[in-house]
C-alpha positions as CSV (number, residue, x, y, z in Angstrom):
1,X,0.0,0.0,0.0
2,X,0.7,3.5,-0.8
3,X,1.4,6.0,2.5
4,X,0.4,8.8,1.4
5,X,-3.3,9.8,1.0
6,X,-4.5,9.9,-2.3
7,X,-6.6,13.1,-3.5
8,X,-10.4,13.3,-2.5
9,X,-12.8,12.1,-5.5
10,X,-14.4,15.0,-7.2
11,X,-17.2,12.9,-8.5
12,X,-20.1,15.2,-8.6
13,X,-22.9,14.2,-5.8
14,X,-24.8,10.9,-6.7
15,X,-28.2,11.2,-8.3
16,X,-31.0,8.1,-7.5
17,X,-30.2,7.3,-11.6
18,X,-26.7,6.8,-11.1
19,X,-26.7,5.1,-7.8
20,X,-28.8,2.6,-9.8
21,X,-26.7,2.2,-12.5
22,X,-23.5,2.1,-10.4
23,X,-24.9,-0.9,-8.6
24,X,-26.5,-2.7,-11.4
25,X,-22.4,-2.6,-12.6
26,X,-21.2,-3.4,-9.5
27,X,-23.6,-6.6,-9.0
28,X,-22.1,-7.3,-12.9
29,X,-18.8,-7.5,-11.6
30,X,-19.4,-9.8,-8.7
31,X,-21.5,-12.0,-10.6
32,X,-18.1,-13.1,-12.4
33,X,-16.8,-13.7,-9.3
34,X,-16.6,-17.6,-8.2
35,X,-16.8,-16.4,-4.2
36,X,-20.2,-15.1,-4.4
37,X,-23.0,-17.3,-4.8
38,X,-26.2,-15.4,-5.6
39,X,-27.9,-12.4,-3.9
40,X,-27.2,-13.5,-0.3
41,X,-23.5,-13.1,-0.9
42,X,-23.3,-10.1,-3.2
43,X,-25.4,-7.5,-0.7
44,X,-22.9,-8.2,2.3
45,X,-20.0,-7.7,0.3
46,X,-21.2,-4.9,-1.4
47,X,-22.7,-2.7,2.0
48,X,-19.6,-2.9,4.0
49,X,-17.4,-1.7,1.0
50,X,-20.0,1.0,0.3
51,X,-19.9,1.3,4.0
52,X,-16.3,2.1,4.0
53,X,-16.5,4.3,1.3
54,X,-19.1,6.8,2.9
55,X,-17.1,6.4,6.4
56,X,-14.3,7.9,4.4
57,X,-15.9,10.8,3.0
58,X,-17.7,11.3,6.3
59,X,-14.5,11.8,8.2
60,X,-12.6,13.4,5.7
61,X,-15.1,16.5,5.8
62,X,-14.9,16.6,9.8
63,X,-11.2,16.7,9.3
64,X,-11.7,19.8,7.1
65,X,-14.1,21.0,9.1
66,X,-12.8,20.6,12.5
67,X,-8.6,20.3,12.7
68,X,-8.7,18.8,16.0
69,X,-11.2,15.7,14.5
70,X,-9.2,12.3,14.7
71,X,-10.7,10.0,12.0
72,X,-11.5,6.4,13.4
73,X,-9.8,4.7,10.7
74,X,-6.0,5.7,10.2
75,X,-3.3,5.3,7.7
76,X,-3.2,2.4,4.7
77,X,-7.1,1.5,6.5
78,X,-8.5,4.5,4.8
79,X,-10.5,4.0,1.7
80,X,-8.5,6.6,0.5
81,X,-5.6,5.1,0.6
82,X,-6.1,1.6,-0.2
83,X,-9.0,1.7,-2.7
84,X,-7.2,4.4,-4.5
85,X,-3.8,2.8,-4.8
86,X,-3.1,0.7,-7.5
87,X,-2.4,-2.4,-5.8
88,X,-5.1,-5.4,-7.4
89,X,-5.0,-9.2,-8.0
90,X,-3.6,-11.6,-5.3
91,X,-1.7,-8.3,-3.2
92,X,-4.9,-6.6,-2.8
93,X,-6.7,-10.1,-1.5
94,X,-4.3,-10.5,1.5
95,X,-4.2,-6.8,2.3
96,X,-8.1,-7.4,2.4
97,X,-8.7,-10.3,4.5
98,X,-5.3,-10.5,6.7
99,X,-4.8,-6.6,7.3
100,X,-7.4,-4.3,6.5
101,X,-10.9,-6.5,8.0
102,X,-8.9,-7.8,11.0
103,X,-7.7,-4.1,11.4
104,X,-11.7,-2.8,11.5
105,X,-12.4,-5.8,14.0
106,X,-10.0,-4.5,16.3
107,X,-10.7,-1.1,16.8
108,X,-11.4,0.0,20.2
109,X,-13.3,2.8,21.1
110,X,-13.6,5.2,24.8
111,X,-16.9,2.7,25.1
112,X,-19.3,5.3,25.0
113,X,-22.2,5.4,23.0
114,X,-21.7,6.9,19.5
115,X,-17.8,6.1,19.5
116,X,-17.3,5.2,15.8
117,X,-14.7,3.0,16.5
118,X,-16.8,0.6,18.7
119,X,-19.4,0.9,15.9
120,X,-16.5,-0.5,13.4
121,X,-15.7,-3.0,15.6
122,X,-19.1,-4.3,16.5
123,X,-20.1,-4.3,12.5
124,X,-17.4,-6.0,11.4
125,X,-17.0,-8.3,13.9
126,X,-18.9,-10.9,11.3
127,X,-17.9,-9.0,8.2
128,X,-15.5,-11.1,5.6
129,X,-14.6,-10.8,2.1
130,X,-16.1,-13.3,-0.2
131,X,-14.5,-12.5,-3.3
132,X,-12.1,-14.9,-4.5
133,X,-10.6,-12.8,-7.6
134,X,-8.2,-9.7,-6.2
135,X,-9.0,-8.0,-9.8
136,X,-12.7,-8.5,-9.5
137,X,-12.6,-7.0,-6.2
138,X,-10.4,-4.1,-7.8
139,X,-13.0,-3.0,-10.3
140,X,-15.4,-3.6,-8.0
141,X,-13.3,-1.0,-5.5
142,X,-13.1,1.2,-8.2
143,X,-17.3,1.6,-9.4
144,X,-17.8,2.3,-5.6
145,X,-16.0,4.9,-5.9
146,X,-17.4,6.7,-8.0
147,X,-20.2,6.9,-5.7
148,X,-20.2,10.4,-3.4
149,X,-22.2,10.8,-0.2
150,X,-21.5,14.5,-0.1
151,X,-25.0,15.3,-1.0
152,X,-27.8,14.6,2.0
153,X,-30.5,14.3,-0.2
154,X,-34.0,12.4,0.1
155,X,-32.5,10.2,-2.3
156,X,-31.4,8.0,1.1
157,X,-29.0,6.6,-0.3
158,X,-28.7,3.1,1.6
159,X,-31.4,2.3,2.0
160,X,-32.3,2.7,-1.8
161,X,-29.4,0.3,-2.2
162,X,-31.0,-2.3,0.4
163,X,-34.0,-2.2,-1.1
164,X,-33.4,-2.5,-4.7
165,X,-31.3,-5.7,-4.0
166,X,-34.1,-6.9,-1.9
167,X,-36.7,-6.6,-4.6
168,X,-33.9,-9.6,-6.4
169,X,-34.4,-11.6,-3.1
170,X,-38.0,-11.3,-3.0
171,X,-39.0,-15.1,-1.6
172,X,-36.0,-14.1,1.6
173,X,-37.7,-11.2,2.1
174,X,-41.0,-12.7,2.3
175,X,-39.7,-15.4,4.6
176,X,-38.7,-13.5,6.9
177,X,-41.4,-10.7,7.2
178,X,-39.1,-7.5,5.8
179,X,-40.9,-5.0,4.1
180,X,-39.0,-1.7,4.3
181,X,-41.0,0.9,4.9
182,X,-41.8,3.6,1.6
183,X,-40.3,7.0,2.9
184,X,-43.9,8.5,2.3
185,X,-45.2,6.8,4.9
186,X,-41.8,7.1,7.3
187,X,-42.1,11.1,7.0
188,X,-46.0,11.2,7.8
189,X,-46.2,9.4,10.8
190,X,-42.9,11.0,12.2
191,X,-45.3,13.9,11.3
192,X,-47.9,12.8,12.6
193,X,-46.6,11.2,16.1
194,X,-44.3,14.6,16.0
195,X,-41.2,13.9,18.4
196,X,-39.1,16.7,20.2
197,X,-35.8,17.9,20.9
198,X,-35.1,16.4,24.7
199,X,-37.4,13.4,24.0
200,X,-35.9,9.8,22.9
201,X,-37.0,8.1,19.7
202,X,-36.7,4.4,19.7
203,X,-37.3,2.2,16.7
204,X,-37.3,-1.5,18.2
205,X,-36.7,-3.0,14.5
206,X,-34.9,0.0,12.7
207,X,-33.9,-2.1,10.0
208,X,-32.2,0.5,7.6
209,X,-32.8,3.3,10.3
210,X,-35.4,5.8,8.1
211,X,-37.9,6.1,10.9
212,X,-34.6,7.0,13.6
213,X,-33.0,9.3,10.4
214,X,-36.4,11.2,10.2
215,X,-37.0,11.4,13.4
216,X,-33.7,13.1,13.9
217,X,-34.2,15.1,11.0
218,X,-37.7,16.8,12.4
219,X,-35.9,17.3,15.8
220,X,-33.3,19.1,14.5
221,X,-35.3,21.5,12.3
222,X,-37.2,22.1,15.6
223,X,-34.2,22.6,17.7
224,X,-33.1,26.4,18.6
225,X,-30.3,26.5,20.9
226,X,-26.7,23.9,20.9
227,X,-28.0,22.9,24.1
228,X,-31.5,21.4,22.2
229,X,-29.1,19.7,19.0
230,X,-27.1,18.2,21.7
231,X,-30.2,16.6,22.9
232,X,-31.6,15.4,19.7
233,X,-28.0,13.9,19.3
234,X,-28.4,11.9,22.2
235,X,-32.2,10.8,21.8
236,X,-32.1,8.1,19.2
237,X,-32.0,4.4,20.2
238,X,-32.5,1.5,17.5
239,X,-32.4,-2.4,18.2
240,X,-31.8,-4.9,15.1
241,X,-31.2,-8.2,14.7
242,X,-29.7,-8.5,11.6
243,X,-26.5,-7.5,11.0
244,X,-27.0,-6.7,7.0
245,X,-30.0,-3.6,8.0
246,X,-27.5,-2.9,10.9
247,X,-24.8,-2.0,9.2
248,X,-26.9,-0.2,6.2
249,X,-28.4,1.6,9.2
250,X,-25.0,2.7,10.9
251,X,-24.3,3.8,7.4
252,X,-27.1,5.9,7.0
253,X,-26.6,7.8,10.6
254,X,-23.2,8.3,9.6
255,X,-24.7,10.1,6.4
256,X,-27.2,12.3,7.9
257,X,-24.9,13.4,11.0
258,X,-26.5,11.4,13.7
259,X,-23.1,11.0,16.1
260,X,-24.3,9.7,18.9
261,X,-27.0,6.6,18.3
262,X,-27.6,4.4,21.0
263,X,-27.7,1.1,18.7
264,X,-28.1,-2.4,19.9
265,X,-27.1,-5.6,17.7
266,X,-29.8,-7.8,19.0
267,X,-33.3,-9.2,19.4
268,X,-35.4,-6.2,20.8
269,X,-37.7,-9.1,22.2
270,X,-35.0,-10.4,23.3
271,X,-35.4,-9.3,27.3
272,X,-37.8,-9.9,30.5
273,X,-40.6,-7.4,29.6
274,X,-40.5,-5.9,33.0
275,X,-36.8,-5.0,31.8
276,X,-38.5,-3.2,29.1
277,X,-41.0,-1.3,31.5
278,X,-38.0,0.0,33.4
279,X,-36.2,1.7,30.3
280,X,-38.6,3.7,29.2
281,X,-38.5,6.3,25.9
282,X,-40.7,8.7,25.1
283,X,-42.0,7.8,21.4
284,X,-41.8,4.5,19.4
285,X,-41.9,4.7,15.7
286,X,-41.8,1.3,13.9
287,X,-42.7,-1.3,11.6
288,X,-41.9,-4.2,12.9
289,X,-42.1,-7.7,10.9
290,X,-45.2,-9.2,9.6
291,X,-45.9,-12.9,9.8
292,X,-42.4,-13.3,11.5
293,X,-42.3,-16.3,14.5
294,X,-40.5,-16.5,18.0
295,X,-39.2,-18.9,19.4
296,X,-40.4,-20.6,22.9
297,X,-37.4,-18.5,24.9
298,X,-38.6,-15.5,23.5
299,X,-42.4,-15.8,24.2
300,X,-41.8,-16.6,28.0
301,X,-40.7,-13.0,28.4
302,X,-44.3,-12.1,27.8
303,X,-46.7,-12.6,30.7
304,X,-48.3,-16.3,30.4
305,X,-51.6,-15.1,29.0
306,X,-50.2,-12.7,26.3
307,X,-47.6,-15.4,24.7
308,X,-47.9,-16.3,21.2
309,X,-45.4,-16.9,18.4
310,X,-46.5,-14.2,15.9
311,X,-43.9,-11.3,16.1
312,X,-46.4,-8.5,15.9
313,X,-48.0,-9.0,18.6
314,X,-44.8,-9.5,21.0
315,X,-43.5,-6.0,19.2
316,X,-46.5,-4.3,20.3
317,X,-46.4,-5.2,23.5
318,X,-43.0,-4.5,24.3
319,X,-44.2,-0.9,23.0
320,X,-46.3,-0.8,25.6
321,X,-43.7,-1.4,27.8
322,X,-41.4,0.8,26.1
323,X,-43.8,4.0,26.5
324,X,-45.6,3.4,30.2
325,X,-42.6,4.8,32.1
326,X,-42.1,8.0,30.1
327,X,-45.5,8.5,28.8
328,X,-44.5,8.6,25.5
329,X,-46.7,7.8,21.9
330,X,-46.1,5.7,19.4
331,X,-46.8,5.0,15.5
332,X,-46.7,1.8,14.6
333,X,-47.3,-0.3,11.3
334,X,-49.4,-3.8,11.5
335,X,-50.9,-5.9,8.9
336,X,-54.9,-6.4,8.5
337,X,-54.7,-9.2,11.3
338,X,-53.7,-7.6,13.9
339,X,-57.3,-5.6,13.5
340,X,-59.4,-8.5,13.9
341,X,-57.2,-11.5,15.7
342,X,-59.2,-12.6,18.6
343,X,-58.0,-15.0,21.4
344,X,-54.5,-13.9,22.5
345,X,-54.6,-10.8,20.0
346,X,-58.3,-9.4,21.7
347,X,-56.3,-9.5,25.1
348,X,-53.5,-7.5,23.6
349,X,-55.7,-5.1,22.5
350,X,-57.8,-5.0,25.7
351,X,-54.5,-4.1,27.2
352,X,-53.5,-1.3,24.4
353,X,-57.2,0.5,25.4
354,X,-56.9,0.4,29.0
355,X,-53.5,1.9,29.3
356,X,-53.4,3.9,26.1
357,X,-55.7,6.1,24.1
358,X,-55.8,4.5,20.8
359,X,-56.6,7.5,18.9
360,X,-56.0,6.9,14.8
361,X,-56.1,4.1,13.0
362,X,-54.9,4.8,9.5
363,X,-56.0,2.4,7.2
364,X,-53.7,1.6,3.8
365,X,-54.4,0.9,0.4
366,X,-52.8,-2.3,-1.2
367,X,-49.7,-1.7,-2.8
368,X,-48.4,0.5,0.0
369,X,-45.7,-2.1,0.8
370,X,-44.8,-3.6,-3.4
371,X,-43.4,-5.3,-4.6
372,X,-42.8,-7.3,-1.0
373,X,-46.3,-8.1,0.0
374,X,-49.9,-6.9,-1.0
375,X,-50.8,-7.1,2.2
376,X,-53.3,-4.6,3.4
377,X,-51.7,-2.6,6.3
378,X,-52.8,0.1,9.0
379,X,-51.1,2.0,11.0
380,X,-51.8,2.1,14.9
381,X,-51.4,6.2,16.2
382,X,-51.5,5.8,20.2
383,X,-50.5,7.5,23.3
384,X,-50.5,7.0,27.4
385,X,-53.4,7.7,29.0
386,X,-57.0,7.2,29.4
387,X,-59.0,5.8,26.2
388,X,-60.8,9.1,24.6
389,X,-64.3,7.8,24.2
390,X,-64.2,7.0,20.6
391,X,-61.6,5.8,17.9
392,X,-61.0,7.6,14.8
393,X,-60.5,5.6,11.5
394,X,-59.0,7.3,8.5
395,X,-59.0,5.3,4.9
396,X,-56.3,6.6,2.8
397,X,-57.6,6.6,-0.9
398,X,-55.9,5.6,-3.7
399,X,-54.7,8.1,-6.5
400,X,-58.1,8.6,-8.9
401,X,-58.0,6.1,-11.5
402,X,-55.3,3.8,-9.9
403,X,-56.3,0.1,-8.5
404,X,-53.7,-0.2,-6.8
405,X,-49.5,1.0,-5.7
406,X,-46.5,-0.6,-8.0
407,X,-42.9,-0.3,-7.8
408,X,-43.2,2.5,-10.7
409,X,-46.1,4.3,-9.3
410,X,-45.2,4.2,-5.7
411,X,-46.9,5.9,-3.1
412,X,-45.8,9.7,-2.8
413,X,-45.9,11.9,0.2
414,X,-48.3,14.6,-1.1
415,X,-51.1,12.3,-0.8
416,X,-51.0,12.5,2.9
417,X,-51.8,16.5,2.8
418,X,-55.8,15.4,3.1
419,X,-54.8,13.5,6.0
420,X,-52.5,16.0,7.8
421,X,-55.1,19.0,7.3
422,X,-57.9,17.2,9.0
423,X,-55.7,15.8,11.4
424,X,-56.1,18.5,13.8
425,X,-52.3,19.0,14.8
426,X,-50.7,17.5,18.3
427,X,-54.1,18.4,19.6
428,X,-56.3,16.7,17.0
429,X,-58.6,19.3,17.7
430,X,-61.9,19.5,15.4
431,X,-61.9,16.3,13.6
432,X,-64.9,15.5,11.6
433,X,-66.2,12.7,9.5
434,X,-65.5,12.8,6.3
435,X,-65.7,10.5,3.1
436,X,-62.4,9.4,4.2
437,X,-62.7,9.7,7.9
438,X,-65.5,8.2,10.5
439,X,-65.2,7.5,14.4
440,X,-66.0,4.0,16.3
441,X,-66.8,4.4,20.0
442,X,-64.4,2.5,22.3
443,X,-67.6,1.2,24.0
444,X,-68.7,-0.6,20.9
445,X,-65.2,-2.0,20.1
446,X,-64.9,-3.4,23.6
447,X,-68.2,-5.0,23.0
448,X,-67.1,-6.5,19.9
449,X,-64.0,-8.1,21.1
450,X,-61.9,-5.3,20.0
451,X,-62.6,-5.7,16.3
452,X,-60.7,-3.2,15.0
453,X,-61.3,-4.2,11.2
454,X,-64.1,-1.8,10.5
455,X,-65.4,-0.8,7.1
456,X,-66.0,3.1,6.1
457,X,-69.4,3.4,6.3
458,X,-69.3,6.8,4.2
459,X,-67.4,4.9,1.2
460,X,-68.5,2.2,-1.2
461,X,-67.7,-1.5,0.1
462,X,-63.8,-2.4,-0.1
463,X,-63.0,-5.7,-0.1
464,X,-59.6,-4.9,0.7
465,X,-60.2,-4.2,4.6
466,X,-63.1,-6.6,4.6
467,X,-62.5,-9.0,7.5
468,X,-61.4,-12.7,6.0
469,X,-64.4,-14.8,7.8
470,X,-67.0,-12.4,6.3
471,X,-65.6,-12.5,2.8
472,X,-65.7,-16.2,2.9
473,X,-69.1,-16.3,4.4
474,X,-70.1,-13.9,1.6
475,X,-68.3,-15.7,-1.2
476,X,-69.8,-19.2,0.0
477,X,-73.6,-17.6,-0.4
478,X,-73.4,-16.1,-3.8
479,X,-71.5,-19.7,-5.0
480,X,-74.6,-21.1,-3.5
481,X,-76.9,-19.0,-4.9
482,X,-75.1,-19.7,-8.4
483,X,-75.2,-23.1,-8.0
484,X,-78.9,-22.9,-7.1
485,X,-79.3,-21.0,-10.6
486,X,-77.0,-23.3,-12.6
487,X,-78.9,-26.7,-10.9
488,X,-82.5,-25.0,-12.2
489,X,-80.4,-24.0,-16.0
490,X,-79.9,-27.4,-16.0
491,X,-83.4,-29.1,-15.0
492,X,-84.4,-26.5,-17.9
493,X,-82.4,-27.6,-20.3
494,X,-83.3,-31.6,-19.7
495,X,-86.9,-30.4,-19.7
496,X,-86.8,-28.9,-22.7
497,X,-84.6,-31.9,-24.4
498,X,-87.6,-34.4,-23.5
């Protein structure tokens, strides 16, 4: 390797069109490689490269910026300085795997939260190079970078990567209940749910981190004094379990200037829920996964009459937990099933209304979540303290003319503006029904068993949020009735043969 640093890449800042093309090339390149064996392999290898890469640039501006800044990563370890030089084939392997990686697992950091160096560390404590071919992995160093993270866009720019690879790993993503959240949707119920500078924002399955990045984001435009941006520094917390979303995540805080995350590499289920009670945050903004399953370890953390395997429903209750201490609020994104489960799911919700006030349910369109699952999904708007006496339903309509959301026609944030204006601010003063809006009392959904899988009675039927057991009950009459028809057709038609 080369000492000294080689100049900074003058690339100009990366648009969404040629962050797309650069990794379409890049996934070109490692196809040829005999190391990597389908999708699985190729996103690892290519996020803690690109990881690397945008660490550089990161610390390379705080260096200009701030001469007293020491960088986390020193020397030949820089991206600068070994993705630069011209070293390739079998040289650049073994300064890979036997220098540089071990190097990044090393680091040690002062142990507080936020040190970047502990952050290495942790992230690549399972990180290891696949590539077999020292001059695949050359042109591969050299497309990344061409990528520049200079520019803090809404392009998002890792978790664009994430997801377009995901979207070739469709039937893994399935499997395991990840569907990334649109960044629509992210910004309006940060909106919506509104967090403050001196409160702390948790995001129990942060995946990528965009509900923690825009969450940090609305703090900060909200913060007036250095005492308030020091805050909002210190108020984001995140648990995942994976360490492929972790790392994209750690990337994307590094990004958008978030210095001092409280992160956690683990199971967020993964503790006694009285543990939970007793660290308390102020707002939850999530979407955890659908259609996931826990183990029996995990479900005994839950008190005996509230265990069940379905993730969603452990998530939501270690909300609950999360928010009693502090008194905090939460928006939260579940799938049609959490509205109607009865059994261990009524008892959740029973819970949910006695020590929160479920104020909003917002119901989705199909599409909301392509091309991972056309799963109808709501989102749950709640808050500590007594149940207000009724529950407000809002259906989010479809574009005119459109059936449904597609990966070219995704949902955009300006739809929610109906939403927002009738949603009456942190108040929710003077909300009215509307063709889009209606309220439920809590008296009649207690009654019901906590059916939360109402129709809009101001709306034509849709069959989208019509609960399963009365579509099948429906669908079984009219096939009836048809058959009735089709039995006299045919009694007909002999009669009139004779």
């Amino acid at each position: 390797m080369t000492p000294p640093r080689a100049k900074k890449s003058t690339t100009p800042p990366t648009t969404r069109a040629r962050l797309q093309s650069v990794i379409k090339e890049s996934r070109n390149i490692m196809r040829k490689d005999a190391g990597l064996n389908g999708e699985l392999d190729r996103l690892p290898q290519l996020s803690w490269l690109l990881f690397l890469r945008a660490l550089d640039e990161v610390e390379e501006e705080r260096e200009i910026n701030d001469p007293t800044y020491t960088p986390a990563v020193l020397g030949n370890y820089r991206w600068s300085v070994w993705a630069r030089d011209d070293t390739t084939g079998e040289p650049l392997l073994t300064f890979v795997n036997e220098q540089l990686l071990p190097y990044l697992r090393e680091l040690r950091g002062s142990g507080r939260p936020g040190d970047p160096r502990d952050t290495i560390s942790a992230i690549f404590g399972n990180v290891s190079n696949r590539m077999l071919s020292g001059f695949l992995l050359k042109d591969l160093v050299t497309q990344l970078d061409s990528v520049d993270f200079a520019s803090q866009d809404d392009v998002h720019t890792m978790a664009l990567l994430y997801e377009s690879m995901l979207k070739e790993m469709r039937d893994a993503a399935g499997d395991s209940g990840e569907f990334y959240t649109p960044r629509p949707l992210v910004r309006f119920m940060t909106q919506m749910v509104d967090p403050r500078p001196g409160e702390v924002v948790m995001d129990p399955a942060m995946g990528t981190g965009g509900f923690l990045v825009e969450s940090f984001e609305h703090m900060m435009a909200l913060a007036r004094t250095a005492q308030q941006r020091e805050k909002v520094q210190h108020g984001i917390r995140g648990t995942e379990k994976k360490s492929m979303p972790l790392l994209l995540a750690q990337m994307n805080f590094l990004l958008h200037g978030i210095d001092h995350p409280a992160v956690a590499h683990a199971n967020a289920l993964a503790n006694p829920i009285a543990d939970m009670r007793r660290d308390g945050v102020d707002v939850v903004l999530t979407n955890p996964p659908f259609g996931g399953e826990e183990e029996k370890g995990i479900q005994e953390h839950f008190p005996a009459g509230m265990r069940t395997a379905e993730t969603v429903w452990l998530f939501l209750q270690a909300v609950m937990a999360r928010l009693g201490k502090r008194k905090g609020r939460c928006g939260i994104v579940v799938p049609n099933s959490v509205l109607f489960d009865q059994g261990v799911g009524a008892r959740i919700k029973g819970e949910l209304m006695a020590k929160f006030n479920l104020h909003t349910v917002l119901r989705l369109p199909n599409g909301v979540f392509a091309p991972y699952t056309p799963i109808p999904s709501n989102v749950l708007f709640f808050e500590h303290g007594p149940q207000d006496e009724q529950v407000w339903f809002y259906e989010h309509p479809l574009p005119e003319g459109r059936k449904n959301y597609t990966k070219t026609k995704p949902l955009a944030f300006g739809e929610f503006a109906a939403c927002a204006d009738w949603w009456g601010g942190r108040t929710r003063d003077g909300r009215v029904e509307t063709e889009q809006a209606w309220a439920v009392s809590a008296d009649s959904i207690r009654e019901s068993g906590y059916n939360l899988d109402l129709r809009n009675p101001n709306r034509p039927d849709d069959l989208s949020h019509r609960p399963p057991a009365e579509l099948i009950t429906e669908l079984i009459e009219t096939e009836t009735e048809m058959l009735g028809l089709l039995t006299q057709l045919e009694r007909e038609i002999k009669a009139f043969a004779v």
